[in-house]
Every structure is written in C-alpha cells, then in structure tokens.
N, C-alpha and C positions, 0 to 999 in steps of 0.2 A: 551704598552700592546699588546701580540700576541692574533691572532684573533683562537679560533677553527678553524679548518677543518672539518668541518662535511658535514656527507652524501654523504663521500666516496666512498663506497663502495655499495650506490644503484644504481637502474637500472634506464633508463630515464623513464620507464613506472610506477613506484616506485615513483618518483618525482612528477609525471603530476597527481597521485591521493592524493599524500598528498597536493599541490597546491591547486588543487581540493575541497578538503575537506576543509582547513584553509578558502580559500575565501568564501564558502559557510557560514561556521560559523561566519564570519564575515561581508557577508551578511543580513542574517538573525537577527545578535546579539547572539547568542548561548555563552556560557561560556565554552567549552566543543565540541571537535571533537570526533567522534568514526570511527574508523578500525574495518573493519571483522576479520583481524589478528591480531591483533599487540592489541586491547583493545582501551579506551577513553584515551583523553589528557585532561587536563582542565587547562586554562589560568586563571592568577591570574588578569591580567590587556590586556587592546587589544596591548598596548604598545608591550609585550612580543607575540601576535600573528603574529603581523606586522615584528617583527625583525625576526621572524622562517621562515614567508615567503620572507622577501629579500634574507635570508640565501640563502633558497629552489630557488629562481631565478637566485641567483648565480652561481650557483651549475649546473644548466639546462641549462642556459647559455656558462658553461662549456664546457658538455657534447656536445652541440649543433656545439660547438667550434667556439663561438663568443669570441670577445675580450673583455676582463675584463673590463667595467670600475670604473674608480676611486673613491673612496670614497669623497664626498665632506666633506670638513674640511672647521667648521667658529672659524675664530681665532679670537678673539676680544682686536683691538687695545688698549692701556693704553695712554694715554696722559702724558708725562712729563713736567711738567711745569716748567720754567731758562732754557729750551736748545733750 
C-alpha cells in the first residue's frame, strides 16, 4: 500500500499551527479542531487525530531537513510445526 503525500505544498508556519491546534484538541479531549481560514475538522476517533499529526510531523521534519525515520513494522511470527 502507497502512503499519501500530503501537505506538500504548505508553509512550515502552516504546519506549526495545524500541530498546534491538533495537540490542543487532543489535550483538552475536544472532538473537533477550528481554523480561522480554512473552517472546523471533526475526528471520528483520536486514532485518526494521532495519524494527521505523525503525518504533520513528518512533513516538518522534512522541511526542517532532518532525516526521515523509518516506520516501525511488527511482523508476527507463525510457528510451523514437523520443521
């Protein structure tokens, strides 16, 4: 599965207040961020708030021009049993 690329094309300062906002709402417990421009978001689950802000720290991390790192993968071994 290919991953979006998102949040291309904002600014790092663009970044640091959707950050901003996300953790806030997620401080607090809110269901729901608002933008002066842009209008409210509303999360169905924090699950889905949490993966907008790895996104958004990826992305800053980018821009910052640190080095990517990797996704941890948990693979879960199978047991064969006669080998």
């Amino acid at each position: 599965m290919t991953r979006m690329r998102l949040f291309r094309t904002w600014t790092r300062d663009e970044l640091v207040v959707a950050i901003r906002g996300l953790e806030e709402g997620l401080t607090t417990g809110a269901q729901s961020v608002g933008y002066s421009a842009a209008g409210t978001v509303v999360y169905v689950r924090r699950a889905d708030a949490i993966s907008v802000l790895r996104d958004l720290y990826e992305r800053l991390d980018e821009c910052d021009g640190a080095q990517p790192r990797p996704r941890v993968r948990h693979v879960r071994p199978i047991p064969l049993r006669g080998y």
